[in-house]
KETITOR-393287 format. One record per atom (N, C-alpha, C): atom name; z, x, y. Coordinates in pm, 1 decimal, padded with zeros to 6 digits. Example, Ala and Ser with C-alpha at 12.3 -4.5 7.8 and 13.67 -1.06 7.14 Angstrom:
KETITOR-393287
- N, 00780.0, 01319.0, -00569.0 .
- CA, 00780.0, 01230.0, -00450.0 .
- C, 00780.0, 01320.0, -00330.0 .
- N, 00708.0, 01285.0, -00225.0 .
- CA, 00714.0, 01367.0, -00106.0 .
- C, 00787.0, 01290.0, 00003.0 .
END
This chain:
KETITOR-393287
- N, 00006.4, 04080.6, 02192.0 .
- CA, 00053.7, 04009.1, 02309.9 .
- C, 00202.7, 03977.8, 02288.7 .
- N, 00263.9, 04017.2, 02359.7 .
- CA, 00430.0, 03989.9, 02366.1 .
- C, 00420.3, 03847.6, 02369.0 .
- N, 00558.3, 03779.2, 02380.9 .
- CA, 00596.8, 03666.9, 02370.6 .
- C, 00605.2, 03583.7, 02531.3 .
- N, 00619.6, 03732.1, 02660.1 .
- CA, 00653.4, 03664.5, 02766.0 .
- C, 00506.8, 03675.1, 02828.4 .
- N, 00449.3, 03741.6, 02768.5 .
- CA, 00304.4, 03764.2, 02786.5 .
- C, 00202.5, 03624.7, 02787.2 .
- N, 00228.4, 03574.3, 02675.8 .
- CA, 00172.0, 03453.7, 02582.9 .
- C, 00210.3, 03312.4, 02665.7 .
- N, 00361.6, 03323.3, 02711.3 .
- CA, 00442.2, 03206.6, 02762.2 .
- C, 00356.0, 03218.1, 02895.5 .
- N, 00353.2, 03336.6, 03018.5 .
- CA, 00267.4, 03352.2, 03134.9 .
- C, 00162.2, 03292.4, 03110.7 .
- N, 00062.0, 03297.3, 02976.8 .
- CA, -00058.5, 03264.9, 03008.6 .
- C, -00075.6, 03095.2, 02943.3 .
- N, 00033.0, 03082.8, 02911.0 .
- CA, 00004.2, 02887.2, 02839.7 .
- C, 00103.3, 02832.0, 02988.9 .
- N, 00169.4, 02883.1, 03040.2 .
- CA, 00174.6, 02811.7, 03137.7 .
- C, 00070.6, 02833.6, 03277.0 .
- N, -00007.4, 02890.5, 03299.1 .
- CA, -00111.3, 02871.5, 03385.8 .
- C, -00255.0, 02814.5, 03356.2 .
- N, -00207.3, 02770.2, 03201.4 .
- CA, -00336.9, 02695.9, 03227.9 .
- C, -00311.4, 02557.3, 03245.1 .
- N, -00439.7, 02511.0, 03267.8 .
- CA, -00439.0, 02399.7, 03364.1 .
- C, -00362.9, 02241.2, 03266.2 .
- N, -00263.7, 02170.0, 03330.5 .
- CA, -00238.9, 02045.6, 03255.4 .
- C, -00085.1, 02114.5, 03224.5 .
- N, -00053.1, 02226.8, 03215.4 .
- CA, 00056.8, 02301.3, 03134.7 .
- C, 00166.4, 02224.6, 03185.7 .
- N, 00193.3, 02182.5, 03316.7 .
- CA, 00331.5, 02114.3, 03398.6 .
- C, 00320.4, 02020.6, 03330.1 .
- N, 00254.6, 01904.0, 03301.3 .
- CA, 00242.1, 01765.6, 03237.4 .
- C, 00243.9, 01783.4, 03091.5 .
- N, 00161.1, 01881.8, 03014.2 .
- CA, 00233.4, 01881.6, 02869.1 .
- C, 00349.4, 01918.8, 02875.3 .
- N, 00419.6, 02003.2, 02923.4 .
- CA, 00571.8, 02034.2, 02933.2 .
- C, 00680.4, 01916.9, 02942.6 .
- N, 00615.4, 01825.0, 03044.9 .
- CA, 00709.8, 01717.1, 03083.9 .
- C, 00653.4, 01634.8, 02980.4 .
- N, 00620.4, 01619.5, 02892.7 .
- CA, 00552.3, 01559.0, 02789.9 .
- C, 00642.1, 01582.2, 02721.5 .
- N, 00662.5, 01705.8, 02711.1 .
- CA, 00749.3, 01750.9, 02517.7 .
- C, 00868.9, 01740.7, 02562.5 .
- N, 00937.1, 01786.3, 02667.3 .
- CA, 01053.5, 01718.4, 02729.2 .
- C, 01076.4, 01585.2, 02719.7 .
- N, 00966.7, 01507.4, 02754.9 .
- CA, 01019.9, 01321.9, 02756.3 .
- C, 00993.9, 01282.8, 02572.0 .
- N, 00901.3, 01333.9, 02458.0 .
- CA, 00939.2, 01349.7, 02373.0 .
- C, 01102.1, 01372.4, 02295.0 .
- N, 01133.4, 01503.8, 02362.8 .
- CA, 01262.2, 01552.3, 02279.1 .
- C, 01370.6, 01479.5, 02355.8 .
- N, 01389.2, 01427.9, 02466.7 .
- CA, 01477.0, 01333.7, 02515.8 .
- C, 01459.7, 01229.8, 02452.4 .
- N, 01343.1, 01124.5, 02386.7 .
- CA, 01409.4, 00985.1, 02288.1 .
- C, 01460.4, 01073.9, 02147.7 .
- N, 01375.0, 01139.3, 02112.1 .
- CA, 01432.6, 01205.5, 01975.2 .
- C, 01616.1, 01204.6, 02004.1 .
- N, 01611.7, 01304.9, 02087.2 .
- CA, 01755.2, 01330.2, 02067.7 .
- C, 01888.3, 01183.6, 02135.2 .
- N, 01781.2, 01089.1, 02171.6 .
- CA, 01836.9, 01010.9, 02232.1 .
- C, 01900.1, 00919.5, 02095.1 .
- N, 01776.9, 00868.0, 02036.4 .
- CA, 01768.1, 00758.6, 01908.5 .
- C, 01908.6, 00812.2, 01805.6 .
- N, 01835.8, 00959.5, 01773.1 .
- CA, 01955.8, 00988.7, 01692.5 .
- C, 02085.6, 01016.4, 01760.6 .
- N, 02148.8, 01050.8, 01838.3 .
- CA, 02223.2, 01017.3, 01891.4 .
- C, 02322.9, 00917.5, 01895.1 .
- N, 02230.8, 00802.0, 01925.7 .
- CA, 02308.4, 00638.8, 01926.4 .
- C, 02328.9, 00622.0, 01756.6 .
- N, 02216.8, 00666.4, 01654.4 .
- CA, 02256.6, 00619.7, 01499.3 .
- C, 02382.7, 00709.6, 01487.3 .
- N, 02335.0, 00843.5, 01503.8 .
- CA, 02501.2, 00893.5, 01455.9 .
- C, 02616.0, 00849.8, 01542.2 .
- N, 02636.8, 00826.7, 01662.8 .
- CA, 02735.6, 00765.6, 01739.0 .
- C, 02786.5, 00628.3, 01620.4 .
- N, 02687.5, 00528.2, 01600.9 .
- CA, 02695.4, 00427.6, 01541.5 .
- C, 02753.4, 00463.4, 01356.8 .
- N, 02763.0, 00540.5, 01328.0 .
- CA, 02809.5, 00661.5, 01226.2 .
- C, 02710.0, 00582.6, 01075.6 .
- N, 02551.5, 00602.1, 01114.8 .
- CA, 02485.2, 00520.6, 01037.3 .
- C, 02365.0, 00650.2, 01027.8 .
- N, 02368.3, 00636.3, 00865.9 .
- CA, 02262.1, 00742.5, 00861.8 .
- C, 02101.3, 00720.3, 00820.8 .
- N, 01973.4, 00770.1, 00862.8 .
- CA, 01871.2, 00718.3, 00855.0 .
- C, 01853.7, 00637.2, 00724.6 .
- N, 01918.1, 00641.6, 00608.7 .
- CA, 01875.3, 00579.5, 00490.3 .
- C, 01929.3, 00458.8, 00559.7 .
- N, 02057.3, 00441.1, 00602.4 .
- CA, 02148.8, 00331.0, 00549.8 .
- C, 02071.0, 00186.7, 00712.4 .
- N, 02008.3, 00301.7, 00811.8 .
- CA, 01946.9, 00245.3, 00916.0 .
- C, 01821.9, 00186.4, 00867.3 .
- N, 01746.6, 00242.6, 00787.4 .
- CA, 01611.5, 00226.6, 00707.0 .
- C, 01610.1, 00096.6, 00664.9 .
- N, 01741.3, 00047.9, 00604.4 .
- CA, 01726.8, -00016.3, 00472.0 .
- C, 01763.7, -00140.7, 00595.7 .
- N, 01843.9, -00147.9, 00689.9 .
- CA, 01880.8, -00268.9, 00827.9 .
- C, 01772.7, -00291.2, 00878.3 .
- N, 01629.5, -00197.5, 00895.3 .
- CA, 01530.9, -00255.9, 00958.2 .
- C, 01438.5, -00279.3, 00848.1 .
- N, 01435.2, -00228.5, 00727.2 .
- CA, 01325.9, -00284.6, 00601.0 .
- C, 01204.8, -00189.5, 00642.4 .
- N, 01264.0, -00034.3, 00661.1 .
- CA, 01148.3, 00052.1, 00628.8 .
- C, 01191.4, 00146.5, 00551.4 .
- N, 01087.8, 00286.4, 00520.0 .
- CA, 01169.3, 00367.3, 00452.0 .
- C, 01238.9, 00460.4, 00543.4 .
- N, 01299.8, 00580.4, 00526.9 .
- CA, 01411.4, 00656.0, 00575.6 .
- C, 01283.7, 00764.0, 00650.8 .
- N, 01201.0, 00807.7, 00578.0 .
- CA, 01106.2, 00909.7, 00620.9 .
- C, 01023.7, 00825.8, 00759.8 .
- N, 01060.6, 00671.9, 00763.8 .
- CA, 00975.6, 00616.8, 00864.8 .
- C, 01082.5, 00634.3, 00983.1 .
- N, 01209.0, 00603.6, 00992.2 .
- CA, 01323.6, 00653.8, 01054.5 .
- C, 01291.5, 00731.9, 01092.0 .
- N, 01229.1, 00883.0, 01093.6 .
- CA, 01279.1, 01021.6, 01085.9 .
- C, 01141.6, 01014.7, 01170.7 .
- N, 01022.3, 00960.6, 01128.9 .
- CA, 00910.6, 00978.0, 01215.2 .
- C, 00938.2, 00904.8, 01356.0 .
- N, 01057.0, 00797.7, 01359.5 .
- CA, 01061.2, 00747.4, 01484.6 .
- C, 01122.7, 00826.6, 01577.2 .
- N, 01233.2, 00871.0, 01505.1 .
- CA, 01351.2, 00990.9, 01570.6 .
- C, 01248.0, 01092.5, 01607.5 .
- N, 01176.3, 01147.4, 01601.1 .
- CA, 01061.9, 01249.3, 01649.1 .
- C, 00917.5, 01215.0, 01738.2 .
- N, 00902.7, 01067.1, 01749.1 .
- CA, 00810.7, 01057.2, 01785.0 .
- C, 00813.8, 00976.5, 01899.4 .
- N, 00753.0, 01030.4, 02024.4 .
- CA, 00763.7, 00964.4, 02173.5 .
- C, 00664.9, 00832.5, 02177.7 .
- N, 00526.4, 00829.8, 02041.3 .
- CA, 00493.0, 00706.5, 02097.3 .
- C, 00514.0, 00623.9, 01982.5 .
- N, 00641.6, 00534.6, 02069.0 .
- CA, 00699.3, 00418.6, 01952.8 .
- C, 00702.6, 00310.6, 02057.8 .
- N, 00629.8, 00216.2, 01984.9 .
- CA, 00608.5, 00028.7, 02033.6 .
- C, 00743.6, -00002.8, 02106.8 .
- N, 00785.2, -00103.5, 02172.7 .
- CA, 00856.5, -00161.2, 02199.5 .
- C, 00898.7, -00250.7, 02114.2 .
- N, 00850.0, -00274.2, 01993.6 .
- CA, 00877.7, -00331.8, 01898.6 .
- C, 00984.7, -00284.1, 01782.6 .
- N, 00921.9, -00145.2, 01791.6 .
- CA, 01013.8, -00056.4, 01703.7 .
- C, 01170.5, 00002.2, 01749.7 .
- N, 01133.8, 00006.7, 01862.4 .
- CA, 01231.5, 00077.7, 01936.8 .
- C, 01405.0, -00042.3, 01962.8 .
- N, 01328.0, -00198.3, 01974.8 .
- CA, 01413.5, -00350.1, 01972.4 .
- C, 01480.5, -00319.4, 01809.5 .
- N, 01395.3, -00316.8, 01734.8 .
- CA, 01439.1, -00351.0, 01608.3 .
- C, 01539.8, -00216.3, 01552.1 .
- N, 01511.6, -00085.6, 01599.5 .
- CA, 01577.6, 00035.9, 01583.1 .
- C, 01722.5, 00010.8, 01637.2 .
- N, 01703.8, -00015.9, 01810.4 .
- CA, 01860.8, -00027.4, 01882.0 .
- C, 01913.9, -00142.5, 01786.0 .
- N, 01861.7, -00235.5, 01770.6 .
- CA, 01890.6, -00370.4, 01745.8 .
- C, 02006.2, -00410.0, 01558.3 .
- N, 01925.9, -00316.7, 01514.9 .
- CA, 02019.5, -00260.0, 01387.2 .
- C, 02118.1, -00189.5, 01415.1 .
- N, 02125.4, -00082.6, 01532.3 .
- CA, 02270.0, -00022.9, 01588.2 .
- C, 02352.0, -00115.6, 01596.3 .
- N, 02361.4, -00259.7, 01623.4 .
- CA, 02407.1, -00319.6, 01693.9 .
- C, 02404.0, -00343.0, 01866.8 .
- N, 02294.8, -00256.4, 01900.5 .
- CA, 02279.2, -00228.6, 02052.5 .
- C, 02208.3, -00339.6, 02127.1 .
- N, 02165.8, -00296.6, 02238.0 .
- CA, 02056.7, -00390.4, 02323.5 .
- C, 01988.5, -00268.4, 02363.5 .
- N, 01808.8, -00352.5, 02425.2 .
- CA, 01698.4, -00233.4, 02463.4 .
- C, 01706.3, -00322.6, 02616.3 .
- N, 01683.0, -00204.7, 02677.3 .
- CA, 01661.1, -00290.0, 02838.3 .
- C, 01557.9, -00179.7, 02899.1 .
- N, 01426.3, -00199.9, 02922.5 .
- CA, 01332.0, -00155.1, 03007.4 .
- C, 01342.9, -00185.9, 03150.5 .
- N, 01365.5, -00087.8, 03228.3 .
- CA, 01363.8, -00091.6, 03350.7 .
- C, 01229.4, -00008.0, 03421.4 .
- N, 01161.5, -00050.6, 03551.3 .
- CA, 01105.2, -00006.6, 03666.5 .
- C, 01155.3, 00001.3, 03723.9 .
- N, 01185.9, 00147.3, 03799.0 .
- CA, 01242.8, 00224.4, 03916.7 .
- C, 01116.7, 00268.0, 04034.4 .
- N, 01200.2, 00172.6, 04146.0 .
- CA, 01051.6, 00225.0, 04272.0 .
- C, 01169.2, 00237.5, 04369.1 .
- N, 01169.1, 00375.2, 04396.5 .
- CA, 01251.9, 00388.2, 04493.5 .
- C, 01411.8, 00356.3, 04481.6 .
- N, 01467.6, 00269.7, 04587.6 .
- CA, 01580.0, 00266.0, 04517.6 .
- C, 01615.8, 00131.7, 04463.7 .
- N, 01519.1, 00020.8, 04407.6 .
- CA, 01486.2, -00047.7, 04358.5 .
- C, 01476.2, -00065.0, 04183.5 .
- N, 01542.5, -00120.2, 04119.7 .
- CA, 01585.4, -00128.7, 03998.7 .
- C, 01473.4, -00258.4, 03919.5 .
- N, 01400.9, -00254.0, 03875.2 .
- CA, 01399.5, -00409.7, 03826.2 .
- C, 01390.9, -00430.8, 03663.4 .
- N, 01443.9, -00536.3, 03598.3 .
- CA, 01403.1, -00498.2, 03432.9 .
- C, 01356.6, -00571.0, 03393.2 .
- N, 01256.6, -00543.5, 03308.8 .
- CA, 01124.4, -00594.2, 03262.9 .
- C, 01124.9, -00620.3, 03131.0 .
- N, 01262.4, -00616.6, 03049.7 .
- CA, 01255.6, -00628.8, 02958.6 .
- C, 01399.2, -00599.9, 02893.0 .
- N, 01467.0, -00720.1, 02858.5 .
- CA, 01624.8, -00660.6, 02817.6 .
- C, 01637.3, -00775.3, 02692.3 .
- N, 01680.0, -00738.0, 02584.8 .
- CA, 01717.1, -00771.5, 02429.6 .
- C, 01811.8, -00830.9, 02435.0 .
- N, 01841.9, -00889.1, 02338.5 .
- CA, 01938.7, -01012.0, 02324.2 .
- C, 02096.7, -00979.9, 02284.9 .
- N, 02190.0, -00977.7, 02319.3 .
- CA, 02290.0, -00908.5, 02264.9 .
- C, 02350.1, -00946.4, 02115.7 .
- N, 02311.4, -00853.2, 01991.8 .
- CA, 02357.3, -00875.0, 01887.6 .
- C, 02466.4, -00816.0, 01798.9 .
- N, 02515.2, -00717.8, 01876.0 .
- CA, 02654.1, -00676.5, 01833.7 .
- C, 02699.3, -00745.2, 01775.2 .
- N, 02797.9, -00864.6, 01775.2 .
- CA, 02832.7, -00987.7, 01738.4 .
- C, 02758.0, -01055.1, 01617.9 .
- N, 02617.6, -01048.3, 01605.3 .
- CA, 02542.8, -01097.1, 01496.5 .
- C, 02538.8, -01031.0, 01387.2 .
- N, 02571.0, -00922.0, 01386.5 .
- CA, 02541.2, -00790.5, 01232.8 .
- C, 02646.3, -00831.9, 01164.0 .
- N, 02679.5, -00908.7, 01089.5 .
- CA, 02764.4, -00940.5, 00986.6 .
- C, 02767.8, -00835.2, 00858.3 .
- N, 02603.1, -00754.1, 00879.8 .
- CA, 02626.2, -00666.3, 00757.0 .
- C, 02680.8, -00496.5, 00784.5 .
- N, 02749.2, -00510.0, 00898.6 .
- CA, 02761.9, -00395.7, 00909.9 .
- C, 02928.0, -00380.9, 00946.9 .
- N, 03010.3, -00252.8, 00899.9 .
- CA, 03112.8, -00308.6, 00858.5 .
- C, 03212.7, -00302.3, 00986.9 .
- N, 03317.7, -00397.7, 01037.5 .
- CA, 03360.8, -00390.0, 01132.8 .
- C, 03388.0, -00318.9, 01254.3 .
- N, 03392.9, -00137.8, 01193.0 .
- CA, 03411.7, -00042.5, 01259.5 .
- C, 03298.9, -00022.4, 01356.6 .
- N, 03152.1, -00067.4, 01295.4 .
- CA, 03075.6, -00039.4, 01317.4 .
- C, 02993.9, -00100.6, 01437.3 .
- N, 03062.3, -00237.7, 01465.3 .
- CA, 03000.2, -00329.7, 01515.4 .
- C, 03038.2, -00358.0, 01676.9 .
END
């Protein structure tokens, strides 16, 4: 079976549109998370050690779409960032959930960074 052969037949089966948009909304936080750490020029060890896990737990977050809201506060939150959950209905905005601004609080991270 060829390759475009194989691709024709996993996308007609049934559910295929929704796992797709699945691994898509997956690889969008992946590439999102890491993103903001390297922007923040902080590498999974040195991020690991700001939230008190190991680096390989980092690396499972950076890859993995189902992460708590817990993890995700304490992840931005070591950037120096804020998390803000929003519901979108229409053209209606509302947020359901926005973090405390701690930029300003990371004393351990070094000026450039903050």
């Amino acid at each position: 079976m060829s390759l475009k052969e194989w691709e024709k037949k996993v996308l007609n089966t049934p559910n295929a549109e929704n796992r797709v948009q699945e691994i898509e909304d997956e690889f969008h936080l992946a590439t999102s998370l890491t993103a903001l750490r390297e922007k923040a020029g902080i590498s999974q060890r040195e991020l690991a050690g700001l939230i008190g896990i190991s680096q390989p737990r980092v690396a499972a977050i950076e890859r993995s779409r189902n992460v708590t809201i817990d993890v995700l506060e304490q992840y931005v939150s070591a950037l120096g960032a804020q998390l803000e959950i929003a519901v979108i209905q229409g053209q209606d905005r509302t947020c359901i959930l926005h973090t405390r601004d701690v930029r300003n609080e990371r004393s351990d991270l070094p000026a450039s960074r903050q």
